[in-house]
N, C-alpha and C positions, 0 to 999 in steps of 0.2 A: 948942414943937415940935408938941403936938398942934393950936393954930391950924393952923401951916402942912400939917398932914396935912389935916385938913377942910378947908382951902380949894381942895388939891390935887384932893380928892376930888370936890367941889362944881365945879369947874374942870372936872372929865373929865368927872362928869353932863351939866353944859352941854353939852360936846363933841359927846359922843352925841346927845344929844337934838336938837342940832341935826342932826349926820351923820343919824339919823333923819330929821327932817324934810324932808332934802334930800332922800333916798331915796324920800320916800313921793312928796314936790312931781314928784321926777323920775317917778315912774312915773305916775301922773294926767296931766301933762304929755304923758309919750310914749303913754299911754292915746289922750290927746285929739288927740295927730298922729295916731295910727293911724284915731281913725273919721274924723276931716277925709279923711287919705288915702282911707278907701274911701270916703267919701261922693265926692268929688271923682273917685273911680272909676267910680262909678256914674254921675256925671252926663257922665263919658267916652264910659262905654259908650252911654248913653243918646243925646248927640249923633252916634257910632257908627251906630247904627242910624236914627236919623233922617236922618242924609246917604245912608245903605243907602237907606232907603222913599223919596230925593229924587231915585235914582240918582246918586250923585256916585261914588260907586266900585264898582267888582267890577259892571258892567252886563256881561248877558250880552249874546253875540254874535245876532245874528238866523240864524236857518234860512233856507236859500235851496231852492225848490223849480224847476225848471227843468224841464219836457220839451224833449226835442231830436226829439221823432216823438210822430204818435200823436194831433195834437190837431188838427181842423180835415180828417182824414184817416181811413180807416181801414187799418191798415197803422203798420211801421215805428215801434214803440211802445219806447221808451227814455225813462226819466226820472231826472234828477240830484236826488240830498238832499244837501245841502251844510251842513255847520256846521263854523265856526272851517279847522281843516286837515284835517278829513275830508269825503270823497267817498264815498258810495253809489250803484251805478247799480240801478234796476230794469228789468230787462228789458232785451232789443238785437236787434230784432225788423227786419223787413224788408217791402218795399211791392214789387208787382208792381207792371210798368211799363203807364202808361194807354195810349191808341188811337196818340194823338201822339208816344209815343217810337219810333219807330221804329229796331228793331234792336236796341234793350236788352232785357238778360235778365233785373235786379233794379233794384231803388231800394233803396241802403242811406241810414241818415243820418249828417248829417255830424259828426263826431267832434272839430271841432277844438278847441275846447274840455276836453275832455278831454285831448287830446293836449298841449297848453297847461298842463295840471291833472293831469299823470298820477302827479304824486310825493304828491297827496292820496289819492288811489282806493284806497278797502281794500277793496273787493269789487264784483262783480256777483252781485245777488238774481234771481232769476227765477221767476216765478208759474206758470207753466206751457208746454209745449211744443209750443205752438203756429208755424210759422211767422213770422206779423208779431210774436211776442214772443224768439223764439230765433235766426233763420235772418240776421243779419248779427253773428254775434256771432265766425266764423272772421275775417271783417275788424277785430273790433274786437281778436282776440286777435293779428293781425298786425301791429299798431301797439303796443299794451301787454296786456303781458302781465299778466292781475290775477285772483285766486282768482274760481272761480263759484260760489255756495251754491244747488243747486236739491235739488227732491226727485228718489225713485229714477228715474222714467220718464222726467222732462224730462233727466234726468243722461246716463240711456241715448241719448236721441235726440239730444242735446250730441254725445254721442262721436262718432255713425255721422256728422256734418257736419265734425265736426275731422279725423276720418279720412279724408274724402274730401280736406280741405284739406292732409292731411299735420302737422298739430298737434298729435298727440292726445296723443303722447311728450312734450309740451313745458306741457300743459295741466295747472292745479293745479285741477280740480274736486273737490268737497266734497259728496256724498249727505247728507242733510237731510229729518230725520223731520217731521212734521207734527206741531207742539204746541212742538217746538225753537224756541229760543232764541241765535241767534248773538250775539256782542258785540262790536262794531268798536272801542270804545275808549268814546270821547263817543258814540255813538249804536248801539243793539241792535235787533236785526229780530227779532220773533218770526214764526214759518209757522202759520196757523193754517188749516186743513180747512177747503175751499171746494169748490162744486159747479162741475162743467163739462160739456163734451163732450169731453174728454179726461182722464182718472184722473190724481189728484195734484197737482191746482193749487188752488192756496193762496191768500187773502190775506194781506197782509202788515201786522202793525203794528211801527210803527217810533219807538222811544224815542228823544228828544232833549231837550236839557237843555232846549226851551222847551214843551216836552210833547208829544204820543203824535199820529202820523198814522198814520191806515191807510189802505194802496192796497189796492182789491178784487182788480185783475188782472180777467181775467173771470169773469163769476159766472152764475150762476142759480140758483134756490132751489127743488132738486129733492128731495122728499121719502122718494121712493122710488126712488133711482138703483140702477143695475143693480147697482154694486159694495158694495149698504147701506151706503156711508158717506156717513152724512148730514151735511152742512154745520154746523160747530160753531157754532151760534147762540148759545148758553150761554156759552160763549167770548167774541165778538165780544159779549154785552148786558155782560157784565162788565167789560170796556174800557173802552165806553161808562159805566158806570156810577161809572166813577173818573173820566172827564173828556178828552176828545177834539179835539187843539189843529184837526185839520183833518182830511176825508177827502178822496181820492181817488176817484172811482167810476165802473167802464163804462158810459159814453151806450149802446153797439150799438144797442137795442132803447128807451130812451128813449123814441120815438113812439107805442108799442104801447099799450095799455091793457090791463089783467089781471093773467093770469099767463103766463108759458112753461110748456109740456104735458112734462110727464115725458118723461126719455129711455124710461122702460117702455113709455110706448104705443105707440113704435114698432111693440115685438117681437110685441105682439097681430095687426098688419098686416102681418108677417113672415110669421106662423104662417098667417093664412088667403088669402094670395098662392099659399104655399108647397103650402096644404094639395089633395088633387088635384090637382095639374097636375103634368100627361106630360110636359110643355116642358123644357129645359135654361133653370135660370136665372142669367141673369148679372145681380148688385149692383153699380153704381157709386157709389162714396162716397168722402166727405174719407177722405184714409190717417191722419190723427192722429185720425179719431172711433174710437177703441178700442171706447168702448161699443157705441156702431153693430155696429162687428165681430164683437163677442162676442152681439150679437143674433142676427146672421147665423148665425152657427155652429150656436147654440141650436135654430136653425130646420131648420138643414142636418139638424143631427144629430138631431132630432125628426120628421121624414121621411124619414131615411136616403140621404141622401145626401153626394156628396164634394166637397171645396171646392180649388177650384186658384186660386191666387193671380196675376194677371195688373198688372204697373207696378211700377217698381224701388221709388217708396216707401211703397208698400201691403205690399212684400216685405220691406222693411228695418223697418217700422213694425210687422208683426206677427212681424216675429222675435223682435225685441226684448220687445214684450209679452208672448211666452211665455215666453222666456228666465226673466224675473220673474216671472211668474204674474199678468200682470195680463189676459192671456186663456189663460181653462180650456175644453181640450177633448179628448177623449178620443182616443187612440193612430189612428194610420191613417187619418184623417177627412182630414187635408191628404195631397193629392197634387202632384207635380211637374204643372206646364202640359203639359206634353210628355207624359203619361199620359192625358191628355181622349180618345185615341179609342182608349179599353181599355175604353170605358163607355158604357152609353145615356146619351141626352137627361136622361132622369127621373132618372137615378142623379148627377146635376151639378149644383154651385153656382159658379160664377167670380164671384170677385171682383177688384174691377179697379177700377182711378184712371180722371177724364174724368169724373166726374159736372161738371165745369164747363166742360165743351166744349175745354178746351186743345187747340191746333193736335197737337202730336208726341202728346198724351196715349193710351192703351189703347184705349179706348176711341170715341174718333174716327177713330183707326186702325183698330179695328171698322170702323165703319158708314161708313168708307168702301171697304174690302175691303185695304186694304194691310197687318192683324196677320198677322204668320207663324205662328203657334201658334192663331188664332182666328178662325174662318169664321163669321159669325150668318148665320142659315138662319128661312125662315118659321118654324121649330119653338125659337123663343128668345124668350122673358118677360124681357125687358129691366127691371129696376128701375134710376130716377135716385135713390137715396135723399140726397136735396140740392135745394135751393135757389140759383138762380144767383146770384153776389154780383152785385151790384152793376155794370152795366159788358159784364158775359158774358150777357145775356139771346139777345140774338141766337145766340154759339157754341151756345149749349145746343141751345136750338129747330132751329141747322140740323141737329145731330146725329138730333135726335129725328124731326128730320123724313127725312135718310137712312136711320135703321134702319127707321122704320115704310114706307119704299121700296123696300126689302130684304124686308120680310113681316112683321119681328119683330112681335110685340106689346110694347109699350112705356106704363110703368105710371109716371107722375112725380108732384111733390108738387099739381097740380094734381089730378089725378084719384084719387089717394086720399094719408095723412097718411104719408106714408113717411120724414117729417123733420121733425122739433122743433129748434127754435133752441137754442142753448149759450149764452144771453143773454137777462139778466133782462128782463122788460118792467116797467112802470109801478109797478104793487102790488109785485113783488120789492125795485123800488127805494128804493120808500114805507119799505120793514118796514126792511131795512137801515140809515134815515138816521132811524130812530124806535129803533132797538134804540141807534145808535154817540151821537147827538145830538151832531155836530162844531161846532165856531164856527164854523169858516171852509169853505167846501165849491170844488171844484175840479172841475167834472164834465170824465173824459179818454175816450178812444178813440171818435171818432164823428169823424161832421162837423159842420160848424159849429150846421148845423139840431137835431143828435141832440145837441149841449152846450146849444141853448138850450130844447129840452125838457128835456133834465134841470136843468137850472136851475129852471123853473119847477115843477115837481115838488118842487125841495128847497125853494121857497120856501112852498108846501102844507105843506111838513110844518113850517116856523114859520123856515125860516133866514132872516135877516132878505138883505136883497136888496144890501147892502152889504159882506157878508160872503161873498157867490159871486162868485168870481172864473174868466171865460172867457177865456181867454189864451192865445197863440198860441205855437206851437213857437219857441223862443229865447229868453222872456219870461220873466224872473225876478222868483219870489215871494217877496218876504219876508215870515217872519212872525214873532213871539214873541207873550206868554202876552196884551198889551193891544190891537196891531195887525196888520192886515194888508196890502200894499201891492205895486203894480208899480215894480219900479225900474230895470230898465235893461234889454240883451238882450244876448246870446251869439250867436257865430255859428252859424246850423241850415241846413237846407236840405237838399236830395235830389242824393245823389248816385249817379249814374248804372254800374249794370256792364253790360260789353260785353262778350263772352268771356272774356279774362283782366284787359281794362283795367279799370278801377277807377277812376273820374274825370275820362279821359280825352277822355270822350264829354261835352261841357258843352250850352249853349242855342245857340251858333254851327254848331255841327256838327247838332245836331238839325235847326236851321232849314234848313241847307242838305240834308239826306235829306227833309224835307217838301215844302222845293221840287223836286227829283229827282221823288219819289214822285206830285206832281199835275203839271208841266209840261215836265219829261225835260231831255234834255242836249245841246245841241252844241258839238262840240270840231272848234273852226280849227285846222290843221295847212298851214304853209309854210314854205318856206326865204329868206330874204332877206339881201342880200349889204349887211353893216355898213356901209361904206363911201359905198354908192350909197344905201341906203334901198330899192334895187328888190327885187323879188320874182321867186328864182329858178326855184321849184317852187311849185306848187302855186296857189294854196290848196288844199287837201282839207277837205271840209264831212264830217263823221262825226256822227249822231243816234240818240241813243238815248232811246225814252220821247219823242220828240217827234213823227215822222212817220216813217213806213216809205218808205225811199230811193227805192227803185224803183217805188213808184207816185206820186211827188214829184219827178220828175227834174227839171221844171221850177222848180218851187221852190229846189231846189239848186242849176241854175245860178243863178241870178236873186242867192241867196244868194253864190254864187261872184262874180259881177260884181257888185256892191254891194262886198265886199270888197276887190275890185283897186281900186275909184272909192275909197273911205275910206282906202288904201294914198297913193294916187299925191296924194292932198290933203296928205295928211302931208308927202309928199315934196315938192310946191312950196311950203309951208310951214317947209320946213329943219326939222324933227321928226323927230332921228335916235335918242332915247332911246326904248328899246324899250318900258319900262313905260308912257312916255305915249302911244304907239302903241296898245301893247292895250288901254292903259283907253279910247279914243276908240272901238277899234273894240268894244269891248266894246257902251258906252254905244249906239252908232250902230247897233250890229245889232242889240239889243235893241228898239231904237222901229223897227225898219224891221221884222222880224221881230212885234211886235205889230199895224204899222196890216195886216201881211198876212195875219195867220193869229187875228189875238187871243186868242196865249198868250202868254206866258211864260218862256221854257225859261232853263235853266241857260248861259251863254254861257262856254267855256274857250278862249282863245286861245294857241297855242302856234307860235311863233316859234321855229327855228333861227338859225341861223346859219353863214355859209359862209365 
């Protein structure tokens, strides 16, 4: 009995000891799966990331950078940032019409693209409110409608053009501090304090997943601007100094060498204009140079006298600046136009639009005697505070040269400093692209000459010469963090307003007001009977812009018989189709019409029928 208990017993030991062993085996075992597992984890992650650094997966998308205005041009400044499904515009700016267009009122650009892409667009950014950066932005908001981000002033002078357009109720604009930070989704605009000739314009940097571009908008590097706010360079080295995928930067002044002279020195040349003289003075200046205006005032009000405001957008432009407070000037100092002759000469300042000679402008209206409210009289100190752009030399000069034919005395930027540019020159641009140190540089708003001065400029300060990209309105940029490259084009181009048309006016229609305008017009008027091919009435010879009738009667008949001879050919030719008729007579009194007179003219034939 007691064997079989200790064998029992010696039995169970065994049992255990084994069930032991198995326990221990099995946990060593599942020990040694668990680090195989993670080491085999590791060498996952590891091929993981080595197909990451080979790009095999998660490659991001490339930024697309596109202007549609503004490059090649100065005027009409719009530019797309495009990544994945977002659209950013900056700016939507607008171009006066050159010598050639005859008849048009604007040059907007062309949208369609956008219009194509309008379920991307989460916003329009805007630098400043300037005309070529704001003034077609009522057309752009009558296609799609999409939030604006600008600061106070450009926000203000947004409205007064919506309002004219009838938009304003329908407008989603957004006032935007300077130092803010908007957040589109994939891509964030910070506004950062930039100098101009107009208060409130800003550069922009703009965060995207393949890294940080900044557009200047326009700049200059004024130290001591009227309104002490100095350009946040602190700001802009600190950007720079985390790493900068690409900059944008105003050409205007690219040719210049130096610097741009303080909008302050103006006001010193204000003061001793101002200072003594008996005269009535009248200021012509851009209506968005605020500071300008706030000089003027300083001036007015420091020799005591009253300022009457003369052009709807010198009237709109500083209403609006008071409104805000971005012109201070003491109570009673503005007076209605219509009050100027409650006052002497010496107790007056008019200010007025026309500093660039425009036809309808104030001021050409002046100094050709047609202002209703304003007579210049030998006893007027005429100030041009401006420089002709580009183009208006002539308008200027004839002005200048009617009022000094009138008596005025007449003081412009030739004969003393009455106007400092809102655009950096040379050194400005230097410091900029030494403070940002971008990879890729993109110099915009100039013409082609002012991108390839700035070009070479950026390649002084070390940008390698493969890394500046000049490129024309439609021209899309791609970039990310290792390249940069041209790859295809959008549709751009200049689109034409004509009163209320909008498009309508294309290169056909121009070409024929050009011809009109240099070798005039004659319209054939007859009746001819379907049937026979004969000619019941007429011809009637009618010219306009070609020869005055009645000291040409000869010519006309001569004209008139030629046409019955080109008629009656047709007709023993069996030529009963009308349009082949007038293209014949068209072609035939053109060359008969040149070997006699060697012009030109418009040929319209017009055919009844009896």
């Amino acid at each position: 009995m007691i064997k079989k208990q200790t064998k029992r017993e010696t039995a169970t030991k065994k049992m255990l000891l084994e069930s032991k062993e198995k326990r221990n085996y099995n946990k060593l075992e599942e020990k040694e799966t668990k680090r195989k597992n993670t080491k085999r984890g590791l060498k996952t992650r590891a091929e993981h990331q080595s197909n990451l650094d080979n790009g095999f997966n998660f490659k991001k998308e490339n930024l697309k950078i596109i202007a549609l205005g503004g490059l090649d041009e100065i005027g009409k400044n719009i530019t797309v940032f495009e990544y994945s499904d977002e659209i950013i515009l900056v700016d939507c700016g607008l171009e006066f019409p050159e010598d050639d267009m005859l008849g048009v009122d604007l040059v907007i650009p062309d949208i369609t693209y956008l219009e194509r892409n309008k379920e991307k667009i989460k916003g329009l950014v805007v630098t400043h409110g300037h005309e070529d950066h704001i003034g077609s932005i009522p057309y752009l908001l009558k296609k799609i409608n999409i939030p604006i981000y600008a600061t106070r002033l450009t926000i203000g002078l947004i409205k007064n053009k919506l309002e004219e357009h009838k938009l304003l109720r329908s407008a989603k604009l957004k006032i935007v501090e300077q130092g803010q930070t908007i957040n589109f989704g994939k891509m964030q605009v910070e506004f950062i304090r930039s100098s101009h000739s107009i208060p409130d314009a800003v550069m922009l940097a703009i965060y995207t997943p393949v890294g940080t571009v900044i557009h200047t908008g326009d700049f200059k590097v004024d130290f001591t601007p009227i309104d002490d706010k100095v350009m946040d360079l602190g700001r802009i080295a600190e950007i720079g100094n985390k790493g900068v995928l690409a900059l944008l930067s105003d050409s205007t002044n690219s040719e210049r060498k130096g610097f741009t002279m303080s909008e302050s020195s103006v006001g010193e040349v204000f003061d001793r204009l101002f200072q003594n003289c008996t005269k009535r003075i009248v200021v012509a200046t851009f209506a968005s140079n605020v500071h300008r205006v706030q000089q003027i005032v300083n001036s007015a009000v420091k020799y005591k006298r009253k300022i009457a405001v003369c052009g709807r957008s010198m009237i709109n432009m500083i209403n609006t600046a008071r409104e805000i407070g971005y012109i201070k000037v003491p109570d009673n100092v503005f007076i209605d136009i219509d009050m100027i002759k409650n006052y002497t000469d010496e107790q007056l300042v008019i200010i007025t639009t026309g500093s660039q000679g425009e036809t309808m402008s104030a001021l050409t209206r002046m100094a050709n005697g047609d202002h209703k409210k304003v007579e210049i009289t030998p006893n007027d100190k005429v100030i041009i505070s401006a420089t002709p752009i580009p183009g208006n030399e002539k308008l200027v000069s004839n002005v200048i040269n009617d009022l000094m034919k009138i008596g005025a005395e007449v003081i412009y930027s030739s004969l003393e400093d009455v106007h400092v540019s809102g655009h950096a020159c040379q050194e400005e641009q230097k410091l900029i692209l030494s403070l940002i140190r971008p990879k890729y540089f993109m110099p915009v708003h100039g013409e082609y000459r002012q991108l390839m001065a700035h070009s070479e400029t950026a390649k002084k300060m070390g940008i390698k010469p493969e890394n500046i990209f000049i490129t024309a309105n439609g021209r899309i940029l791609e970039l990310n963090e290792n390249e940069a490259k041209l790859t295809g084009t959008v549709p751009s181009g200049k689109i034409l307003v004509d009163g209320l048309g909008v498009g309508d006016v294309g290169n056909i229609v121009l070409r024929d007001r050009q011809h009109l305008s240099q070798d005039g017009l004659i319209i054939i008027v007859m009746t001819m009977d379907s049937r026979t091919g004969e000619i019941v009435s007429g011809p009637d010879v009618i010219s306009r812009g070609f020869v005055y009738v009645r000291e040409s009667e000869n010519l006309m008949e001569e004209l008139k018989k030629f046409i019955r001879e080109e008629v009656r050919k047709c007709e023993e030719k069996h030529i009963t189709d009308w349009s082949t008729i007038k293209s014949n007579l068209k072609d035939n009194l053109r060359d008969y019409v040149f070997t006699k007179t060697k012009r030109n003219p418009m040929i319209l034939p017009i055919i009844m029928d009896l």
